[in-house]
Every structure is written in structure tokens, then in C-alpha cells.
N, C-alpha and C positions, 0 to 999 in steps of 0.2 A: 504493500500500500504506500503511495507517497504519501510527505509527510506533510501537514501544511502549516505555513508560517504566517503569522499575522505581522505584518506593517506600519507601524503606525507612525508616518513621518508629514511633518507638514510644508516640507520642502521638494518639491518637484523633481527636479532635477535628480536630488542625491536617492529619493526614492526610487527612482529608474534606474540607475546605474545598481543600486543594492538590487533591486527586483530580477532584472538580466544576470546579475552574478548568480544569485539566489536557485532561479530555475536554470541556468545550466549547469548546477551541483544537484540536480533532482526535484526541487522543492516546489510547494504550488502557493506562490505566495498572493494573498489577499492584503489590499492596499487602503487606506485611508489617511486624515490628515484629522481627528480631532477625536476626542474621549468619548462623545456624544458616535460618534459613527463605532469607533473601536467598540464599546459596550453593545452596538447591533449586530456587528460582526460575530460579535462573541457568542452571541444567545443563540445565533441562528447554524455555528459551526463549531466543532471541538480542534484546537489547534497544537501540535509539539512545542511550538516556541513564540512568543513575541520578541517585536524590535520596537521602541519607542524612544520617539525625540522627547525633552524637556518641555520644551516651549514649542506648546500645541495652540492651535485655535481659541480653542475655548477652557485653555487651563493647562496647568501645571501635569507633567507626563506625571511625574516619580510622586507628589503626592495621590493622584488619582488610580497608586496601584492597588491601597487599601482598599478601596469602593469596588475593586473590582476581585480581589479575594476573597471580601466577604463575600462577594455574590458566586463563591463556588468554582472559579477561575485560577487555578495553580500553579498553570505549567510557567519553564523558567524564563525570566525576562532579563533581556539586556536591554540596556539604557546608553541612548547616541546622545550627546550633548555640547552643544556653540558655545554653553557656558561655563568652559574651562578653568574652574578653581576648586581650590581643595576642598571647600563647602559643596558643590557639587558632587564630585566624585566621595567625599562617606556620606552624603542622603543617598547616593546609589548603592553605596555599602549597607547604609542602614536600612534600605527597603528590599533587603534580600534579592537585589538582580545578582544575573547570574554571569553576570560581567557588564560594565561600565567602560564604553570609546567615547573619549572626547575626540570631537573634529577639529581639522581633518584625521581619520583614520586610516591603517591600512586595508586593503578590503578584504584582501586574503585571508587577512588574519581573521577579517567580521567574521565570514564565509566559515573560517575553522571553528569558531566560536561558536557559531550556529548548531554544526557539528556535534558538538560537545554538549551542548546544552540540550538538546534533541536526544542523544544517549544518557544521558543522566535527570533523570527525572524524578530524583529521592527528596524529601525533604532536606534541607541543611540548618547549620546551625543556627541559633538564636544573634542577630546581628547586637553588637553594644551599644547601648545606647545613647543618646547624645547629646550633647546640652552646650546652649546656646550655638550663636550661630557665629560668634570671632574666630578668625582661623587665621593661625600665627603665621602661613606661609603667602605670601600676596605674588600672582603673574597669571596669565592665561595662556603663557606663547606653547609651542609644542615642544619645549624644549623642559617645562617643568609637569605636562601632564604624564608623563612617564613617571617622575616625579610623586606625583598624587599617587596615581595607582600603585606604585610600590605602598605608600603607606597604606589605603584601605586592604592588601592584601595581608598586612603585619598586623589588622587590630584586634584578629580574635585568635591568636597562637602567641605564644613566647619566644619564639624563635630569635638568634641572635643575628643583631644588623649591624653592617658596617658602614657605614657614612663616609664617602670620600666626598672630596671636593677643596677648591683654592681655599684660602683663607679670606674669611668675609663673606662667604653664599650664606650663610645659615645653616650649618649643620647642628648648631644646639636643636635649633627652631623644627627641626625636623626630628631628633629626638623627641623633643617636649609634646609634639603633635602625637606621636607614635603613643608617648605614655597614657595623655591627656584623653585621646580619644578610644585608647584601646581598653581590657577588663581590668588592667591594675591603675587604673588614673585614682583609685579611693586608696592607694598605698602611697609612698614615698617617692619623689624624683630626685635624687642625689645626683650633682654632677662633681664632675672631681677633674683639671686637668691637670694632667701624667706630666706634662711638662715643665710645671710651674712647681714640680715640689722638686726640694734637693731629693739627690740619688740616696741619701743615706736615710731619707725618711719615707721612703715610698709604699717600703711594703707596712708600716708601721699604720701610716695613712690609710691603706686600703685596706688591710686585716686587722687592725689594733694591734694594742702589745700589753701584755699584763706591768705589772711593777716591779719596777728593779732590773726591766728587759734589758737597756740600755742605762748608761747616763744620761740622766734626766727626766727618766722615765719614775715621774714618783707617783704616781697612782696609774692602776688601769685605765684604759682610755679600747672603746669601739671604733673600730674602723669604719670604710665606708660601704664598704657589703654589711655588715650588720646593722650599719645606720637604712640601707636600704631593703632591706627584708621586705617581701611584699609589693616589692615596687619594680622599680626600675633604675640603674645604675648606668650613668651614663660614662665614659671615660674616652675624655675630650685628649685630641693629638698624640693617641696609643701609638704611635710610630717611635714618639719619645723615650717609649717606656726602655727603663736598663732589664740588660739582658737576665739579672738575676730574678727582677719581678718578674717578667713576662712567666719564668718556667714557675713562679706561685700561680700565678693569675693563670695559666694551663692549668696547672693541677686545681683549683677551684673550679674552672668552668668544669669538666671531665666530673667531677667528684658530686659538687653542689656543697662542700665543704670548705670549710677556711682552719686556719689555726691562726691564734695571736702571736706575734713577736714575740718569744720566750715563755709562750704557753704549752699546754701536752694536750690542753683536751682540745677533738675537734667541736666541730660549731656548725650545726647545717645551716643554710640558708637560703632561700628561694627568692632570686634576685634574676629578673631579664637585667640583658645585657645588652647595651650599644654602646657600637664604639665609633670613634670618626678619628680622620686624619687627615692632612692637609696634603703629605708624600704618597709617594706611589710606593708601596710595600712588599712589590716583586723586586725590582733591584735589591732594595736592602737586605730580602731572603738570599738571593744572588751573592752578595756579600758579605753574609754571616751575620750583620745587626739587627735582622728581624728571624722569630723562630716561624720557622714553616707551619707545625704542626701548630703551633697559635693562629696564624694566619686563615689557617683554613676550618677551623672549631669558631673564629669570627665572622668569615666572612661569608655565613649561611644566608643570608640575604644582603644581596647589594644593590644600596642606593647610593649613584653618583647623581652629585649638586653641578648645576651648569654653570660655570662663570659668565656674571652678566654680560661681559661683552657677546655671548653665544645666545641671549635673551633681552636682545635690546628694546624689542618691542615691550619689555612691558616698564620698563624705564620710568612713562609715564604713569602708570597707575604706581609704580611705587611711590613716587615723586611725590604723588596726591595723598598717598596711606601717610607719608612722612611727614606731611605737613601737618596733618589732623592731629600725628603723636605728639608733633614740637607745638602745637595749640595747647596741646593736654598738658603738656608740662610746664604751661604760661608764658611761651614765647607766643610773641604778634602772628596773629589768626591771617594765613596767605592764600594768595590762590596762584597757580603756574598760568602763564600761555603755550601756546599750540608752538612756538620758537625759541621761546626757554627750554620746552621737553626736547625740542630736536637738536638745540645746542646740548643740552645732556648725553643724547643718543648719538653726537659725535664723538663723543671721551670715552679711552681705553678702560678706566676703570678698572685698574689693578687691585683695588684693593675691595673688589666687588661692591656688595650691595652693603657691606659695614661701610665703604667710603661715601657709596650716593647716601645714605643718611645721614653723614655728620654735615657733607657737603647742604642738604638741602635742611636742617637746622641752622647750618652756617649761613644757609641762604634767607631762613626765617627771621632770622637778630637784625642782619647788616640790611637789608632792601627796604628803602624808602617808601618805597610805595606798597599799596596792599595787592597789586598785581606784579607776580614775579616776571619778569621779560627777558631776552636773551642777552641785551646788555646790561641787565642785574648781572646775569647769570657770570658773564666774561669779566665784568667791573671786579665780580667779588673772588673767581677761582682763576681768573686769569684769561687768557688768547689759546693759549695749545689747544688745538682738539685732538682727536685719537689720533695716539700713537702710530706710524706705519709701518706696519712688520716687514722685518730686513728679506729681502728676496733673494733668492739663487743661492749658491752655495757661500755667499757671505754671510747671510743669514742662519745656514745651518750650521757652520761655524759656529758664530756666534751664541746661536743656541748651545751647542756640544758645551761649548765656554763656561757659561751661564748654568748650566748642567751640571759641571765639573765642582765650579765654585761652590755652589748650593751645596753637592751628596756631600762631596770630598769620600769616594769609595774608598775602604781597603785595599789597601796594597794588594795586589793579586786580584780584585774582582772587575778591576775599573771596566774591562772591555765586556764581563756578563753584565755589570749592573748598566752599562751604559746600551747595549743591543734591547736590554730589558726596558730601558726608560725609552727608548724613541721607538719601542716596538708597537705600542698602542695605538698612535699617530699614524702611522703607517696603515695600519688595520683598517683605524677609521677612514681612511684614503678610500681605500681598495670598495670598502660596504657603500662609500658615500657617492663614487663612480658605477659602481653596481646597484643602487637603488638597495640594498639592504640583502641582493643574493648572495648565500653564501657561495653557491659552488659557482657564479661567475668571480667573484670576489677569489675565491681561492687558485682559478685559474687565471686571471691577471696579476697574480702573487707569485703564479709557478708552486704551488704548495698543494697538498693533499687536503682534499675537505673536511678531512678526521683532522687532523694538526689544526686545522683553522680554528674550526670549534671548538676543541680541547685550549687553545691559547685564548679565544675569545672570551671563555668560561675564566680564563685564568685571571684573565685582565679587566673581566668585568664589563666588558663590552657589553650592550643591549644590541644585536642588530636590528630589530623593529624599530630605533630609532631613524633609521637610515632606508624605512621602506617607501615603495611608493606609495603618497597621500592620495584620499578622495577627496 
């Protein structure tokens, strides 16, 4: 019997192109554009799957899926949506769909989704519940809906996530969403950064130590796995960590145990774990400073942060979020123009979206007027606009350079860790020339499509980022 799918998109075009996909995969799909017709559709046929846009006709897609459960209607629904932000994507999570695309999507991947959803047709879990509507991560571009979706996919397991990304994207921010919205946000959010503590107090810091551990040590004192019991334990620039914590911090994840600095007894404790860092942490393996078998007991889910310059469009709306915050904290009430933002959107923005806030606070104090303008903008942070990246092999030079400065590798590892650091880059060449295939990507490599994947996996790659869009 085929199988039939209900539609419910209020855009034409993208409807058509889903519909043609749809039925040359098998399917007989029925089409509409608003809740009022879907609920006719629905009475009058029994369907394996729905697709529904957000913003319908005559209402909201994802709230109007309650009215349509109660009335006896179960099968699983994915949700397409224009409205690309993290408050989107978990009311998609919390209305139990059975996957959430923000647009543009790939369609392939719709298509396999369809698939999926169509063979599994079991109830699932109780989604978490969720409260208010502030969502600590602000952009729409498709550079951070990847982004979203890794979090709703973290909020109802424990599993452990790594957070890469430059310094300045938000990777607390992306922690904090993870705890905030998933089943331990009634527990503890401990952060601790690795790098900020002397070496000789680290493991002290993260396990405690009883009295009399050390010098100094005059009363016991709890670490920060037991200050986070329950919760969630964030440890910010684990790349930093010295090599003798790391092999604790293994044996605690492994175990779910700690001991204290000069204690005997163990300690269980039931702490998720995220971690982030600003380095790439295959080199360092490469070179002996990061342990592997840590590496990979972390890096169970990975979400890589995009540096803004890779997410310029949404510039502006941060720009607007940043103003509203510097209102809150009693700096003069602003508003940006449409050539201020785009003077924004010319600037490299190294120091990502930590530097467009201080900047656009800095742009709140100093601007005379209550409308920020683009010569506010160059009066107060200067003339340069972005940076232009060095071309040809003086640029990769220089890179290698800049490379070297930064690790400063191990004597002996310089040429693994350095193959290792420009390996990714490369990659992302090959998937972004190839629209995200892998095995064309792996024959423009000259490499096997097994090695491709096995390094893509290594490195953390998404290739759906690099697929073609609807």
C-alpha cells in the first residue's frame, strides 16, 4: 500500500518542489496551506506522516498540533520553519515532532526524514518542559540552525557535549541553554574555567580535598563535581587542562566517581558534563598534550559555534538584542540604522560576538544622538572595515606562521599536529565544492570514502552543512 503524507505548507513554490520529491520516493502526498483545511484533510483520510510550516494562514503550525491530537491524530510530524531561532526549534522539540528543518533545508535529507518517521510510528518520550520564552542564543542565519538542532536533540539525555568554537561565539551560552532547557535545569549549573586556575590547584578545585591535603589546606573544602550533583558541570577551555587532571577527570567520567585530594573514600556523583574549547584538540592529541581517550569519552556530541564573520547576517539583530541589554543596565535607550548595521557587517570581528557587544555598548554611552548611524559607528570604533585575508600562498604562509606561534607543538609532533590543524579546512573545501557529497568530495580529495568519513567524524565536521538548500 503506499503510504500517504499530508502537507501542510503555505508557500507554493516550496510545496511543489517537497510534493515532486515526495512522490518520486513513493508517496501520495495531499496538499494544503492552513489548519482549517489540514483538520478536513485529516477527518476524511488516515495519513503515515505530516509536514507542517509554522506560519500558516490562519495560525500558528506547532501550536495547533494539540487540537489536532486531541482529536485522535498521532502519526509523527515534522515541522519546516522561516522562523529560524532557538525559541522555534524546542517549541518543535517540545511539541513532540518528529524532526524540526529550518529553511532553507536540505531536501534529501527532508525526503530521508520522511522515511524515518513513516517507519517508526511508536510513541516517544515525554518532551521537557518549558518556561518562558528568553532564549540566551540570538541569529536566524543557517549557519547557527545547525546550531539549535544540536541543542533540542541534547535536552532529554545526559549525554556528554563538546562545544568548540573561536573565542567570543558563546559557548557558555550554549551550555547554559542545554542545562536551562533540558531535565536537570531544577539542579545546579557550575561553571569552572580549566584555564584560569593554577596547575597546582586544579584537581583540588574540581574534586575537593579533605584537611591537611596540602599546605593550606585547613578545613575540607567540595569540589566542583560535588558542588554540581544533579546538574550540570560545565568546564570552560578543557584544552587547558594539565595532563595530570585530565587522566582524574577520565577516571571520573568512566566511573561517575571522584575522590578528594588526600581523601580514600570515593564519592559518586551524577553530574552531565560539557565541555568547550576554543583549540582544535586533534593536533594536541597528535602531540601528546591532549589525552585521546579523554577526547573521545567528550566529544559524544559535537557542537561547533560559527564565528561571526561566517554569520554576518544576523549582525543586525544582535546589534538590536545588544542595545535592549545596555538599556537594561541604564545606558541611553538606542536605536541602529539600516548603514550602521552594514558598517558592522563590514568588520572582521575577531573577537566575535563578545566584541560586537562591548562595541555596540560602547556605541550606547558615546552616540549623541538617539539614532545610531554609520558615522556614529566609524567616529566611535574607527575607519578599518574587514580585514582582507592574505591570498595565495603568502597567505598560507602566513597562516602556517600564525599556526606555529599560537600551538608552539612538541618537538617531534610539529608536522602531525600541523597536517592535523589545516586538515579540516581542506575538508571543508572539498564538501563546500561538492555541495555536501561525500563521495564526490572524497574523489576530488583523491581519498577513499571510508577515510573521508572516518576523518570527518574525527574532526567534527557536519556535512549537511554544506548540502544543497531548498
Amino acid at each position: 500500500m503506499t503510504e500517504r503524507v499530508l502537507l501542510v505548507e503555505d508557500d507554493t513554490s516550496i510545496a511543489t518542489v517537497i510534493t515532486a520529491a515526495l512522490e518520486d520516493d513513493g508517496y501520495t502526498v495531499h496538499r494544503c496551506d492552513s489548519i482549517e483545511k489540514r483538520d478536513e484533510f485529516l477527518a476524511a483520510n488516515d495519513y503515515a506522516a505530516m509536514l507542517t510550516d509554522v506560519m500558516l494562514a490562519d495560525g500558528d503550525g506547532i501550536s495547533a498540533l494539540d487540537q489536532m491530537r486531541a482529536a485522535g491524530h498521532d502519526m509523527p510530524v515534522i515541522i519546516l520553519s522561516a522562523q529560524n531561532t532557538l525559541d522555534t526549534a524546542v517549541r518543535a522539540s517540545d511539541s513532540h515532532a518528529f524532526e524540526y528543518f529550518p529553511k532553507p533545508f536540505d531536501l534529501d535529507e527532508l525526503v530521508r526524514a520522511v522515511g524515518h518517521a513513516v517507519g517508526q510510528r511508536e510513541d516517544r518520550e515525554a518532551a521537557p518542559e518549558f518556561e518562558g520564552d528568553g532564549m540566551p542564543l540570538v541569529g536566524r542565519s543557517p549557519a547557527m540552525q545547525g546550531v539549535y538542532r544540536m541543542i533540542t536533540r541534547v535536552l532529554r539525555n545526559d549525554l556528554t557535549v563538546l562545544v568548540t568554537g573561536e573565542s567570543g561565539t558563546g559557548k557558555e551560552l550554549v551550555a547554559e541553554a542545554i542545562h536551562n532547557l533540558g531535565s536537570r535545569k531544577s539542579g545546579p549549573f557550575v561553571a569552572v574555567n580549566t584555564a584560569a586556575i593554577p596547575r597546582e590547584l586544579i584537581e583540588s578545585e574540581l574534586f575537593g580535598h579533605e584537611k591537611g591535603a596540602f599546605t593550606g589546606a585547613v578545613s575540607q573544602a567540595i569540589g566542583k563535581f560535588e558542588q554540581a550533583n544533579g546538574g550540570t558541570l560545565f568546564l570552560d577551555e578543557i584544552g587547558d587542562m594539565p595532563a595530570e587532571a585530565q587522566t582524574r577527570l577520565l577516571r571520573a567520567l568512566q566511573s561517575g566517581r571522584i575522590r578528594r585530594v588526600g581523601g580514600r573514600q570515593e564519592i559518586a556523583v551524577n553530574v552531565r558534563i560539557i565541555a568547550a574549547t576554543n583549540r582544535n584538540l586533534v593536533p594536541m592529541i597528535a602531540s601528546g598534550t591532549f589525552r585521546e581517550d579523554l577526547y573521545y569519552r567528550l566529544n559524544v556530541v559535537p557542537i561547533e559555534l560559527p564565528p561571526l564573520r561566517e554569520r554576518r547576517e544576523d549582525i543586525g539583530v544582535l546589534a538590536q538584542h545588544f542595545l535592549v541589554l545596555a538599556a537594561e543596565e541604564g545606558l541611553p535607550r538606542r536605536q541602529i540604522s539600516p548603514d550602521a548595521i552594514a558598517e558592522l557587517e563590514r568588520r572582521e570581528w575577531r573577537g566575535n560576538v563578545r566584541e560586537l557587544r562591548n562595541v555596540i555598548f560602547r556605541l550606547a554611552l558615546m552616540a549623541r544622538k538617539e539614532m545610531v548611524d554609520a558615522s556614529t559607528v566609524i567616529e566611535t570604533i574607527g575607519l578599518e572595515a574587514a580585514l582582507e585575508q592574505p591570498q595565495g600562498a603568502q597567505g598560507f604562509e602566513l597562516a602556517l606562521k600564525d599556526w606555529l606561534d599560537q600551538n608552539q607543538p612538541v618537538s617531534g609532533a610539529v608536522y602531525q599536529g600541523a597536517l592535523a590543524a589545516f586538515e579540516k579546512p581542506l575538508l571543508e573545501f572539498a564538501l563546500g565544492q561538492t555541495g555536501g557529497n561525500q563521495v564526490r568530495a572524497a574523489k576530488l580529495l583523491g581519498i577513499n570514502r571510508n577515510t573521508l568519513r572516518k576523518r570527518l567524524a574525527e574532526l567534527s565536521i557536519e556535512p549537511d552543512r554544506f548540502a544543497r538548500s531548498l
